[in-house]
PDB file with one MODEL, atoms N, CA, C and O in Angstrom:
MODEL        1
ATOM      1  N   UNK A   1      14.731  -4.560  12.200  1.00  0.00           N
ATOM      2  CA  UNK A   1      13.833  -3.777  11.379  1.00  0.00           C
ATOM      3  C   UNK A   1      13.180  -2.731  12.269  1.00  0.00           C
ATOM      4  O   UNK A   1      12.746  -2.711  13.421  1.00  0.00           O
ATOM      5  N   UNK A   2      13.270  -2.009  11.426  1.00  0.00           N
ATOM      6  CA  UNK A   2      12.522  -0.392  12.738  1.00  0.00           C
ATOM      7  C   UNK A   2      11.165  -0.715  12.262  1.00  0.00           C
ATOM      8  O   UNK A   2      10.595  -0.841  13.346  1.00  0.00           O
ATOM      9  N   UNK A   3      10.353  -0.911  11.450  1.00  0.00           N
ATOM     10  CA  UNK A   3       9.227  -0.612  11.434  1.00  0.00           C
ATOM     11  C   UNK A   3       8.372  -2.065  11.907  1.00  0.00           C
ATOM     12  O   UNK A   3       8.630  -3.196  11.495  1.00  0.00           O
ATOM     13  N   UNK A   4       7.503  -1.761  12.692  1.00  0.00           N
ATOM     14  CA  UNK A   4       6.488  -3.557  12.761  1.00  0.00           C
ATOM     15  C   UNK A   4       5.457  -3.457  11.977  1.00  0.00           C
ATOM     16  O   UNK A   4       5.062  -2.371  11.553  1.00  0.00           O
ATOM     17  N   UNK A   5       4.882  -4.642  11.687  1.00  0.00           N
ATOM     18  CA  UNK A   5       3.755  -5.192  11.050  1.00  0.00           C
ATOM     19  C   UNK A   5       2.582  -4.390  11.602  1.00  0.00           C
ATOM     20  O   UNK A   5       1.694  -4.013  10.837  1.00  0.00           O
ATOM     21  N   UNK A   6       2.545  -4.076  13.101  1.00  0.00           N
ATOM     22  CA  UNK A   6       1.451  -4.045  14.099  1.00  0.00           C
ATOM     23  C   UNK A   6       1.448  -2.048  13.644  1.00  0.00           C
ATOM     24  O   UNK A   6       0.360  -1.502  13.826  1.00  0.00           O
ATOM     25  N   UNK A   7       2.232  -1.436  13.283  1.00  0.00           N
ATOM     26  CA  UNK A   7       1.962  -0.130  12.862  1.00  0.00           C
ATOM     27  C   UNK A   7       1.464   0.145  11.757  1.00  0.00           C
ATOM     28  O   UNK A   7       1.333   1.336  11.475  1.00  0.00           O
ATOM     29  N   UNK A   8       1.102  -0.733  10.943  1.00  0.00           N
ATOM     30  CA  UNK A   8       1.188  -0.442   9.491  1.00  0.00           C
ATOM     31  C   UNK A   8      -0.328  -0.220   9.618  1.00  0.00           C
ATOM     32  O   UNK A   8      -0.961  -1.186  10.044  1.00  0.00           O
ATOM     33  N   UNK A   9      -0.944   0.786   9.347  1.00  0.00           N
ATOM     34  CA  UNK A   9      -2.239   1.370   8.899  1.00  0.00           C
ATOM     35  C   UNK A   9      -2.623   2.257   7.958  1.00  0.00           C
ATOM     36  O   UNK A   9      -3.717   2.817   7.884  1.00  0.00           O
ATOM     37  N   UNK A  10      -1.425   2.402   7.033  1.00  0.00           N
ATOM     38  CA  UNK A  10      -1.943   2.994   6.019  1.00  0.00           C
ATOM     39  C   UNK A  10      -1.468   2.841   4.667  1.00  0.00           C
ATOM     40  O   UNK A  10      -0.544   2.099   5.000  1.00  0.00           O
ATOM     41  N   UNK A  11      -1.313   2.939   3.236  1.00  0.00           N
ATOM     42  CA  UNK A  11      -0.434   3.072   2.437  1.00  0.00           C
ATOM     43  C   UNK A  11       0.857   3.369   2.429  1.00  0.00           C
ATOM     44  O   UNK A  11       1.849   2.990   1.807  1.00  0.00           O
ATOM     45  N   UNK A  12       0.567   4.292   3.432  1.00  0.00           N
ATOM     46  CA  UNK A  12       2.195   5.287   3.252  1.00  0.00           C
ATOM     47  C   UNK A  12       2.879   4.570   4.579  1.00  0.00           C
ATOM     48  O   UNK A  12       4.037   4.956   4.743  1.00  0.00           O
ATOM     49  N   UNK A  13       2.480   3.734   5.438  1.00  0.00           N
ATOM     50  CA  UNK A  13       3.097   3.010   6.164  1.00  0.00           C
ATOM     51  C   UNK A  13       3.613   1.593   5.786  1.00  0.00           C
ATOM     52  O   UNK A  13       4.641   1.131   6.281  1.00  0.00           O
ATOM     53  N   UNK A  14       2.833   0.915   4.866  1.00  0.00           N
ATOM     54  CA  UNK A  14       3.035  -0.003   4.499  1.00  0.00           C
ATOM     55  C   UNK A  14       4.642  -0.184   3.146  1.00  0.00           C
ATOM     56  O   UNK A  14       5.582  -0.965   2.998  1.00  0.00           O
ATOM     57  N   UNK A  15       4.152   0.979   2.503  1.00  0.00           N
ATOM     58  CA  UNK A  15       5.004   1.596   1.769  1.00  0.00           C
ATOM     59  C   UNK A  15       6.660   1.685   2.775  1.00  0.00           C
ATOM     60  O   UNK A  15       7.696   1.544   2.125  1.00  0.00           O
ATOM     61  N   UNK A  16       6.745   1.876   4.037  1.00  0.00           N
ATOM     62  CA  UNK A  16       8.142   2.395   4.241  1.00  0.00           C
ATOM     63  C   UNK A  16       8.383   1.125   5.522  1.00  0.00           C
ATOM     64  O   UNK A  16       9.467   1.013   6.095  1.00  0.00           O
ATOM     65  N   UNK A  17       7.352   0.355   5.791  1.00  0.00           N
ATOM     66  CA  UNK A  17       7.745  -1.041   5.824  1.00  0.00           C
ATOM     67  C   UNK A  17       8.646  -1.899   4.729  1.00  0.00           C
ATOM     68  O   UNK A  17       9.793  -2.342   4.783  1.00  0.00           O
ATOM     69  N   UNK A  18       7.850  -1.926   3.944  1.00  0.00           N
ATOM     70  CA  UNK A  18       8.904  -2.690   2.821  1.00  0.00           C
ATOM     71  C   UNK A  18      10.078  -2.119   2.668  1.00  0.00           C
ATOM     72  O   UNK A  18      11.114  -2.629   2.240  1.00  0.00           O
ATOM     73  N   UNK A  19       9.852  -0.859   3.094  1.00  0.00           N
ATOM     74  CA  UNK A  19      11.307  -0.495   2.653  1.00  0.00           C
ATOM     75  C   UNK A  19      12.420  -0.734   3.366  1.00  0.00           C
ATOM     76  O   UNK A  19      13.576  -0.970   3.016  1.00  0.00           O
ATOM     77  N   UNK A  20      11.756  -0.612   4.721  1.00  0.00           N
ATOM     78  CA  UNK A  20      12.614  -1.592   6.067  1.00  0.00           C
ATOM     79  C   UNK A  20      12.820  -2.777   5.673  1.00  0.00           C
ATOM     80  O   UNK A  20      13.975  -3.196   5.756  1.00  0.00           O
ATOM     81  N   UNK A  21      11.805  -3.622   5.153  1.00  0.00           N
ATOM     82  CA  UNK A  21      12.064  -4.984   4.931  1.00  0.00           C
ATOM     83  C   UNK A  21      13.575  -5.010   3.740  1.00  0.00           C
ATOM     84  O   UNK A  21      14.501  -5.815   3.840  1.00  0.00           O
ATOM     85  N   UNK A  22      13.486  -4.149   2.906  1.00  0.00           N
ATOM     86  CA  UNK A  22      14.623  -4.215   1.892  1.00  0.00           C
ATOM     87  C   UNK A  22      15.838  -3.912   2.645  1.00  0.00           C
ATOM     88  O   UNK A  22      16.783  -4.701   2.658  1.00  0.00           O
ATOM     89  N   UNK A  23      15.855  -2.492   3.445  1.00  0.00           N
ATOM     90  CA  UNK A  23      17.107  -2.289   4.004  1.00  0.00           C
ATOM     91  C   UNK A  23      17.424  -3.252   5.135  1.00  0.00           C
ATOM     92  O   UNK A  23      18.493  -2.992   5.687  1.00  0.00           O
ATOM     93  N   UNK A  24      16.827  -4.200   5.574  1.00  0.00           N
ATOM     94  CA  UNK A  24      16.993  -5.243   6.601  1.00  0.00           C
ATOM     95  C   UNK A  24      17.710  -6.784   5.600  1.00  0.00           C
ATOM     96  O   UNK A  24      18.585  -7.525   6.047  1.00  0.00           O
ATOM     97  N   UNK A  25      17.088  -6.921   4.313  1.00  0.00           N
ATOM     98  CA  UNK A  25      17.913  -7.846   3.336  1.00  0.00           C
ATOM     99  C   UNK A  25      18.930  -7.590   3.027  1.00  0.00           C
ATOM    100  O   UNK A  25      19.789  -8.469   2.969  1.00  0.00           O
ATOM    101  N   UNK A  26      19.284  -5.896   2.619  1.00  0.00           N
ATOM    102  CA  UNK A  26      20.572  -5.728   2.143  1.00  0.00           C
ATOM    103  C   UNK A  26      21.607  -5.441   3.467  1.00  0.00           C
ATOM    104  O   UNK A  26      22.835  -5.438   3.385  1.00  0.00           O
ATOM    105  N   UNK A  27      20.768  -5.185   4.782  1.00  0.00           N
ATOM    106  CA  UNK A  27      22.122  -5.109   5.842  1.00  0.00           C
ATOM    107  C   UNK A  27      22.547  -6.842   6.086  1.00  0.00           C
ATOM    108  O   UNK A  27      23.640  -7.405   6.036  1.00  0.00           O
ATOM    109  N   UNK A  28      21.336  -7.298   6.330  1.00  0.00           N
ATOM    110  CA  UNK A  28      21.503  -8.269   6.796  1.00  0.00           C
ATOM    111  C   UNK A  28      20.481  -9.958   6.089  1.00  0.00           C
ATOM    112  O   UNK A  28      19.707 -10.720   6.666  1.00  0.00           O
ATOM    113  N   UNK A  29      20.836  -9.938   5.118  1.00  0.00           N
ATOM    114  CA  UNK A  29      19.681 -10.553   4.469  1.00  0.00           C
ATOM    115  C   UNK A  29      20.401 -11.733   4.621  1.00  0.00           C
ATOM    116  O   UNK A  29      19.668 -12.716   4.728  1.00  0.00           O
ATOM    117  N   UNK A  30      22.112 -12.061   4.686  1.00  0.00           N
ATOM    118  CA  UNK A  30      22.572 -13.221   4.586  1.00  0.00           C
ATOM    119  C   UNK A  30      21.959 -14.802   6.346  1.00  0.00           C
ATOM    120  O   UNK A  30      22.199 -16.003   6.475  1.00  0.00           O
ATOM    121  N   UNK A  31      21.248 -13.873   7.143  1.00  0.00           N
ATOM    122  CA  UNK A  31      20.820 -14.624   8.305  1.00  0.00           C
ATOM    123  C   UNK A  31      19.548 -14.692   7.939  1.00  0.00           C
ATOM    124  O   UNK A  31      19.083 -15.593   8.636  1.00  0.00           O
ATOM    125  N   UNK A  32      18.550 -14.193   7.128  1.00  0.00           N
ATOM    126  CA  UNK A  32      17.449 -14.279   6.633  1.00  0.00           C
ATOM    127  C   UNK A  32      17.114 -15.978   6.519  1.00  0.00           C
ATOM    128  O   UNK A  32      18.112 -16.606   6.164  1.00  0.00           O
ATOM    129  N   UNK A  33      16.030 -16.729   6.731  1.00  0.00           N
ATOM    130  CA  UNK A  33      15.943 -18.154   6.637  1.00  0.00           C
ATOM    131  C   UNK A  33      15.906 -17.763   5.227  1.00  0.00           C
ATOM    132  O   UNK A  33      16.881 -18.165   4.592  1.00  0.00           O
ATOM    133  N   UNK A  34      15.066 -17.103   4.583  1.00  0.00           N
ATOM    134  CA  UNK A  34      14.605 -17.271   3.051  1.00  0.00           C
ATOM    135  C   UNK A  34      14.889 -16.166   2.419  1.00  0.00           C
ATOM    136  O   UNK A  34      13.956 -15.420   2.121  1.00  0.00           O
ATOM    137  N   UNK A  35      16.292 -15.799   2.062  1.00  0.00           N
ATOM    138  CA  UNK A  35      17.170 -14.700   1.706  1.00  0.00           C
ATOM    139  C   UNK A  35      16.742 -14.579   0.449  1.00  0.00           C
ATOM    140  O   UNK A  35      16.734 -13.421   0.033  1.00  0.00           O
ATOM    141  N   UNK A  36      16.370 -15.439  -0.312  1.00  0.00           N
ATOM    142  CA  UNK A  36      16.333 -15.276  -1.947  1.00  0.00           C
ATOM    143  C   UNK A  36      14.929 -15.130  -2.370  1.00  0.00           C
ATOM    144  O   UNK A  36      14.035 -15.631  -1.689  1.00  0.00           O
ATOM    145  N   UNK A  37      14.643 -14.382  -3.605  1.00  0.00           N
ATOM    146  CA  UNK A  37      13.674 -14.264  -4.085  1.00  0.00           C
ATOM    147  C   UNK A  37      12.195 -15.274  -3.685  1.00  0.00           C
ATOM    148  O   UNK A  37      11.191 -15.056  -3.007  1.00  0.00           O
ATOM    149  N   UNK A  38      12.749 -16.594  -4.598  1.00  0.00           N
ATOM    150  CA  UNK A  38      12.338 -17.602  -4.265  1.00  0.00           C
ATOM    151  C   UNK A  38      11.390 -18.232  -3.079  1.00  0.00           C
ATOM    152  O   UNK A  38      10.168 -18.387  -3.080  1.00  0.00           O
ATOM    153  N   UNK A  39      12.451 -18.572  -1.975  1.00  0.00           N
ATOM    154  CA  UNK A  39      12.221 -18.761  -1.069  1.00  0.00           C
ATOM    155  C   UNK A  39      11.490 -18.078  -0.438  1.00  0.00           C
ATOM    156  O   UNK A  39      10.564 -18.514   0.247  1.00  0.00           O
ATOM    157  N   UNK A  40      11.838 -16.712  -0.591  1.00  0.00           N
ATOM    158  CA  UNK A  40      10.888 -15.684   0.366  1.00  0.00           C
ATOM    159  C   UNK A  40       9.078 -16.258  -0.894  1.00  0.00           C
ATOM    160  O   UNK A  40       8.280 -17.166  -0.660  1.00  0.00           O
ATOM    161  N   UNK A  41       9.082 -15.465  -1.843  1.00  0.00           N
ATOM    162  CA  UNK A  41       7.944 -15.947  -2.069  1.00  0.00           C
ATOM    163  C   UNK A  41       7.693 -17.010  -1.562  1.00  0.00           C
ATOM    164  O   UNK A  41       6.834 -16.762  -0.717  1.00  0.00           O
ATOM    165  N   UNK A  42       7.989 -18.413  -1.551  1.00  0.00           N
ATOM    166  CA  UNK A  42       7.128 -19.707  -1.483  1.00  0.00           C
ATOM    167  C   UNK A  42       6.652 -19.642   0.093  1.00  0.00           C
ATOM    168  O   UNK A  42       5.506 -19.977   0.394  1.00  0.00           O
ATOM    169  N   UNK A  43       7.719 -19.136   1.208  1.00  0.00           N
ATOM    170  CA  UNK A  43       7.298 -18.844   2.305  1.00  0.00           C
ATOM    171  C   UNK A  43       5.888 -17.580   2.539  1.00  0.00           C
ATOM    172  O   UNK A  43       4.892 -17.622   3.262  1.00  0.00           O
ATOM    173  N   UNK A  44       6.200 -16.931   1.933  1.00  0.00           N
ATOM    174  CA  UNK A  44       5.036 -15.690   1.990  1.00  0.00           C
ATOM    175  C   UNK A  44       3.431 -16.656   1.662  1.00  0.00           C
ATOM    176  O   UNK A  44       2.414 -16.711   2.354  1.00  0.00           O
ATOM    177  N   UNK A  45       3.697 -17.206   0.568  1.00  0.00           N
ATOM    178  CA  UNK A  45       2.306 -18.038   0.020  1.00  0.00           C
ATOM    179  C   UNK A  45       1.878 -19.038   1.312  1.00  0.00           C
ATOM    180  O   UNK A  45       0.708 -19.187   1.666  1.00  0.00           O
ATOM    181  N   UNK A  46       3.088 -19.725   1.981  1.00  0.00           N
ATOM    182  CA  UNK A  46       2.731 -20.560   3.346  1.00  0.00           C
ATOM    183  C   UNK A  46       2.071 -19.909   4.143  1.00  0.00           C
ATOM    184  O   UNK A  46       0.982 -20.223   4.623  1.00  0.00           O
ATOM    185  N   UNK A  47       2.794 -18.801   4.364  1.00  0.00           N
ATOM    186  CA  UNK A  47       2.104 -18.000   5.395  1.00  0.00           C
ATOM    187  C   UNK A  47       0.625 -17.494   5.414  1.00  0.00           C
ATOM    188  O   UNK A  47      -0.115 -17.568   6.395  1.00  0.00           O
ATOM    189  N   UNK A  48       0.354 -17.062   4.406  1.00  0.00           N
ATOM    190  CA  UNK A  48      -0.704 -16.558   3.906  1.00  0.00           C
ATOM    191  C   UNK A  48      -1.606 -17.304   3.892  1.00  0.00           C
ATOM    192  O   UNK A  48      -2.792 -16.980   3.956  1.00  0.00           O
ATOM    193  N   UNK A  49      -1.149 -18.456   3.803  1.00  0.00           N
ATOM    194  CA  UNK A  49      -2.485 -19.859   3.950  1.00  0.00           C
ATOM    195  C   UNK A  49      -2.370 -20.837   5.439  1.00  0.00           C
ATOM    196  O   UNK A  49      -3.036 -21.834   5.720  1.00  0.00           O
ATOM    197  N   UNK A  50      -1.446 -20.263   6.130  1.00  0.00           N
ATOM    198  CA  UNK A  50      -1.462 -20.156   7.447  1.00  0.00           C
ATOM    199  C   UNK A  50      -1.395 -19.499   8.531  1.00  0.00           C
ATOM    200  O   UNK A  50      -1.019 -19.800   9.664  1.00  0.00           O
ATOM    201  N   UNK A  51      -2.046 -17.996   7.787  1.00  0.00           N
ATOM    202  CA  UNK A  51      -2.248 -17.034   8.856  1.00  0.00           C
ATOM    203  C   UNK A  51      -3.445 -17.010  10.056  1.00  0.00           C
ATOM    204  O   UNK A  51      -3.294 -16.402  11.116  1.00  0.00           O
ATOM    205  N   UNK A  52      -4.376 -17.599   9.784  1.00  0.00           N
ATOM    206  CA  UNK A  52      -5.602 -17.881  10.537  1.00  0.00           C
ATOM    207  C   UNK A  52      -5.156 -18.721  11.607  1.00  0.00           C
ATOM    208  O   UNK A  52      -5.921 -18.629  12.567  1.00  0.00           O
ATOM    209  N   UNK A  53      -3.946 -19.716  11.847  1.00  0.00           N
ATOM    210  CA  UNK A  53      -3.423 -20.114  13.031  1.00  0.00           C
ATOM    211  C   UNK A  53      -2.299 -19.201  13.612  1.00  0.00           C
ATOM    212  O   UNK A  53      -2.251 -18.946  14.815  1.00  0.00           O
ATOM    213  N   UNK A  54      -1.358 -18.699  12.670  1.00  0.00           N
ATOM    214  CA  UNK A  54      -0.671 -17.827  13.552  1.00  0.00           C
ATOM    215  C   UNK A  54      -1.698 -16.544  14.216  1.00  0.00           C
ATOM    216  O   UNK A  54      -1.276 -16.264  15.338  1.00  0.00           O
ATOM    217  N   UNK A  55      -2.837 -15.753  13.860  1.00  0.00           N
ATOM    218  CA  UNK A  55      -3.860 -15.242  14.626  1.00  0.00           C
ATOM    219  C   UNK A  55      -4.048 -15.607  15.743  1.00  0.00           C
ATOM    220  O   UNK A  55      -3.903 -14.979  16.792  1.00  0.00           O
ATOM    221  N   UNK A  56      -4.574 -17.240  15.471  1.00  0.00           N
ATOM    222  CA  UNK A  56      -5.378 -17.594  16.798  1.00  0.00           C
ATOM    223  C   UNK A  56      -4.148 -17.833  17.345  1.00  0.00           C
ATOM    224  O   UNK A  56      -4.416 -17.262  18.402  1.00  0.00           O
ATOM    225  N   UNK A  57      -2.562 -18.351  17.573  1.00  0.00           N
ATOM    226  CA  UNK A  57      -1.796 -18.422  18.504  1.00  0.00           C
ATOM    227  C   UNK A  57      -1.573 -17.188  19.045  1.00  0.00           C
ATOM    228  O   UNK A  57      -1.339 -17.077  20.249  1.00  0.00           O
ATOM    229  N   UNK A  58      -1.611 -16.289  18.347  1.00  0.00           N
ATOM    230  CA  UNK A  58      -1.220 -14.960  18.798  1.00  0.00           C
ATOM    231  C   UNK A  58      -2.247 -13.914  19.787  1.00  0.00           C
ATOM    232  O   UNK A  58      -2.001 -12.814  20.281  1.00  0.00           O
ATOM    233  N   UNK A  59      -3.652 -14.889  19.837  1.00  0.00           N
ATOM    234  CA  UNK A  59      -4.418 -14.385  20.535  1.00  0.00           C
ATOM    235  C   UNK A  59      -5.337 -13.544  19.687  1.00  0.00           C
ATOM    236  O   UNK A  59      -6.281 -12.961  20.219  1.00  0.00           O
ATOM    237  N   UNK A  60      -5.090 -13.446  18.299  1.00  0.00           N
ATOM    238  CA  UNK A  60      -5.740 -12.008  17.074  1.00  0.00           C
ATOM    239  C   UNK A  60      -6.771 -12.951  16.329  1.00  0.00           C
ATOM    240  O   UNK A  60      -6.862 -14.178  16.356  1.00  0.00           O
ATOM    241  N   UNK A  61      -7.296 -12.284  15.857  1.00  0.00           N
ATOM    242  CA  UNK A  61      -8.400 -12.793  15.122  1.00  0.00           C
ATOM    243  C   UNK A  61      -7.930 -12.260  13.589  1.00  0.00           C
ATOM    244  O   UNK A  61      -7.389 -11.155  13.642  1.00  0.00           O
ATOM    245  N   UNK A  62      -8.009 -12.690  12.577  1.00  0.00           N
ATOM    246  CA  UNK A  62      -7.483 -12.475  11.322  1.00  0.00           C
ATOM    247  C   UNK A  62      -8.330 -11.426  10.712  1.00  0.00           C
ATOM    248  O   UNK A  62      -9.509 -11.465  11.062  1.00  0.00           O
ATOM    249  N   UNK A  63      -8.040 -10.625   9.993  1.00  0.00           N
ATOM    250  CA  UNK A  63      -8.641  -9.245   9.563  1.00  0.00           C
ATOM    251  C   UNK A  63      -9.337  -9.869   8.302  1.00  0.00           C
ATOM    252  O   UNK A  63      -8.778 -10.340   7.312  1.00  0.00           O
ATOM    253  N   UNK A  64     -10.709  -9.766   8.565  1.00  0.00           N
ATOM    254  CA  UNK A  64     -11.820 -10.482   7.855  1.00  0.00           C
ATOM    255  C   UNK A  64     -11.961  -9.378   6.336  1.00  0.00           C
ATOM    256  O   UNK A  64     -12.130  -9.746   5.173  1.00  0.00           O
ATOM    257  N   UNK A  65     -11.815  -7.910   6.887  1.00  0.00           N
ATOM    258  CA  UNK A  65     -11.654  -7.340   5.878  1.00  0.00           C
ATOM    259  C   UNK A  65     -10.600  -6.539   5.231  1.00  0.00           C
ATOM    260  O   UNK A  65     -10.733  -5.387   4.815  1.00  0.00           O
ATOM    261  N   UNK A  66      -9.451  -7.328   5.186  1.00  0.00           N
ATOM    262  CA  UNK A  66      -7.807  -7.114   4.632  1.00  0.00           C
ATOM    263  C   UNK A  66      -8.259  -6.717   2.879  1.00  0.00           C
ATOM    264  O   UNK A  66      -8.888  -7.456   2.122  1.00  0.00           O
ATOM    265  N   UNK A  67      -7.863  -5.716   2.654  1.00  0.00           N
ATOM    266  CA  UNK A  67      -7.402  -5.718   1.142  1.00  0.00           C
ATOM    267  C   UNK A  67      -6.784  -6.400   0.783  1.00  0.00           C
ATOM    268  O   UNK A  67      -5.611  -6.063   0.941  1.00  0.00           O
ATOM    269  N   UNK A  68      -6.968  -7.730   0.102  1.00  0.00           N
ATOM    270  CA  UNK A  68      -6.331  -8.498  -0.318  1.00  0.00           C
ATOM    271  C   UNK A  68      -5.870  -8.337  -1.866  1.00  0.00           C
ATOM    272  O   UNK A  68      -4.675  -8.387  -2.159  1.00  0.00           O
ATOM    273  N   UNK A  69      -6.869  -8.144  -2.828  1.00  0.00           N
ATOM    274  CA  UNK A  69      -6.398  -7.692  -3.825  1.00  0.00           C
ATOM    275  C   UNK A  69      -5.477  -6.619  -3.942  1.00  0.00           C
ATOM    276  O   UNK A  69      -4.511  -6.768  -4.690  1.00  0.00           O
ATOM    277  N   UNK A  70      -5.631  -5.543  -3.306  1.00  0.00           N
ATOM    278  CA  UNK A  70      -4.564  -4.279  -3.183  1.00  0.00           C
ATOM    279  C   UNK A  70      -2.928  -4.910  -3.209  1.00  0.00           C
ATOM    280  O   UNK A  70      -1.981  -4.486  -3.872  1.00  0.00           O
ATOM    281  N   UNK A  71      -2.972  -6.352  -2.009  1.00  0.00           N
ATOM    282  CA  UNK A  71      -2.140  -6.949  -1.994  1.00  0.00           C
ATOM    283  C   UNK A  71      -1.204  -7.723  -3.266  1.00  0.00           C
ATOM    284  O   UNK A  71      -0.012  -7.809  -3.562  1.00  0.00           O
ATOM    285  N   UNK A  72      -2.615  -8.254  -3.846  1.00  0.00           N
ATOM    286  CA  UNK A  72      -1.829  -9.377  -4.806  1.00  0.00           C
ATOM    287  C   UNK A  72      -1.215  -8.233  -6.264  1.00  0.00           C
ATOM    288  O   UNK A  72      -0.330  -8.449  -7.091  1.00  0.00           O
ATOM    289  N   UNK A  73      -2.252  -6.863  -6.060  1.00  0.00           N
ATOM    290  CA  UNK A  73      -1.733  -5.930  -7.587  1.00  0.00           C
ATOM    291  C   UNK A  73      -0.410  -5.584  -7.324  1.00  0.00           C
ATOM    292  O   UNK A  73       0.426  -5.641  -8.226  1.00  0.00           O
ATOM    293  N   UNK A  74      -0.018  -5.108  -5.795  1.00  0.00           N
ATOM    294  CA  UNK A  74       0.930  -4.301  -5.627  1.00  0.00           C
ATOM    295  C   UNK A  74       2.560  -5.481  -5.771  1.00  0.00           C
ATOM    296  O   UNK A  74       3.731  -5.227  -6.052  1.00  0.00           O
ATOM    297  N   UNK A  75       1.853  -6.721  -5.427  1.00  0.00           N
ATOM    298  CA  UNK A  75       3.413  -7.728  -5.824  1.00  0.00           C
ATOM    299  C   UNK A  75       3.072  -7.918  -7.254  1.00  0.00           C
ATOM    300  O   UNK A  75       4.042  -7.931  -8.012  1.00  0.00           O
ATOM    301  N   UNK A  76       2.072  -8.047  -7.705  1.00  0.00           N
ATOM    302  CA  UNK A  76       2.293  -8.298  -9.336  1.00  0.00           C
ATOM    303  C   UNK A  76       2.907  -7.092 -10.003  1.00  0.00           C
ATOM    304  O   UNK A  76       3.863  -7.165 -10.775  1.00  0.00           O
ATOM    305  N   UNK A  77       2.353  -6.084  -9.686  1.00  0.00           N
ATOM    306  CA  UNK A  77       3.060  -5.322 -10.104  1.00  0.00           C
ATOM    307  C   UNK A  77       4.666  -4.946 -10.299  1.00  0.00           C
ATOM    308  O   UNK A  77       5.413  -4.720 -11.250  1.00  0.00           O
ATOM    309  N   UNK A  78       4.808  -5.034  -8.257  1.00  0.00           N
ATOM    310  CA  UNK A  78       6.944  -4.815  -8.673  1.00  0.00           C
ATOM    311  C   UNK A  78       7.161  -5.918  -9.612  1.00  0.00           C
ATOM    312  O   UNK A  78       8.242  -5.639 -10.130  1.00  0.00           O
ATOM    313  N   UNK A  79       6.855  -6.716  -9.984  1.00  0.00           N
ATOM    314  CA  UNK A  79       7.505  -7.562 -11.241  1.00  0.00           C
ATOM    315  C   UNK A  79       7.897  -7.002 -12.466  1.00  0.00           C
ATOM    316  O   UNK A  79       8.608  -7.590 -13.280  1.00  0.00           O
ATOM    317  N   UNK A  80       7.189  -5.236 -12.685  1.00  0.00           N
ATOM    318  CA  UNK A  80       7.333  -4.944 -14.071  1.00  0.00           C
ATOM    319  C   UNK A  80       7.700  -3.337 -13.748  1.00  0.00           C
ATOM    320  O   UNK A  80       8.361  -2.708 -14.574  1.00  0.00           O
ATOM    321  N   UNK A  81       7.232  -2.695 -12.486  1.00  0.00           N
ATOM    322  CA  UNK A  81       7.381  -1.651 -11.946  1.00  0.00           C
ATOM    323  C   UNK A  81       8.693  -0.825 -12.054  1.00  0.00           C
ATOM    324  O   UNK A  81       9.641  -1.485 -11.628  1.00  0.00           O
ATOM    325  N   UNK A  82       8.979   0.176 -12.407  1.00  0.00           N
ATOM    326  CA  UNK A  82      10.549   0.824 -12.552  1.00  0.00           C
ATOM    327  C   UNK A  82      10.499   2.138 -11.552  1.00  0.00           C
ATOM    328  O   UNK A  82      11.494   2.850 -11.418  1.00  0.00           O
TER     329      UNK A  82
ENDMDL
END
């Protein structure tokens, strides 16, 4: 994936992350642990409720003030999005 997590500071970055993340499923999504819809969600929800230890392993402190809602509209949304 060309783009990291650690660049993403804005909309329009976050925006062409995912899009890496898509063109990284369709080059190579079959080595993906959690290739499928599914899976990727149920992992994303793990994560998300175990990000405060991957932080502290990582030495980071968890971003106290993350847009989180921005988060949860923008996946509810691609569900209906064209």
């Amino acid at each position: 994936m060309s783009t990291s997590p650690d660049h993403v500071n804005s909309r329009t970055d976050l925006a062409a992350f995912v899009r890496a993340l898509h063109r990284s499923h369709t080059e190579e999504g079959r080595v993906w642990e959690n290739a499928d819809l599914a899976s990727f969600l149920e992992a994303l929800a793990a994560w998300i409720d175990d990000a405060d230890g991957w932080y502290s392993n990582a030495g980071r402190h968890l971003p106290a003030n993350g847009d989180w809602n921005f988060v949860a509209r923008a996946l509810q949304a691609a569900t209906i999005y064209e």
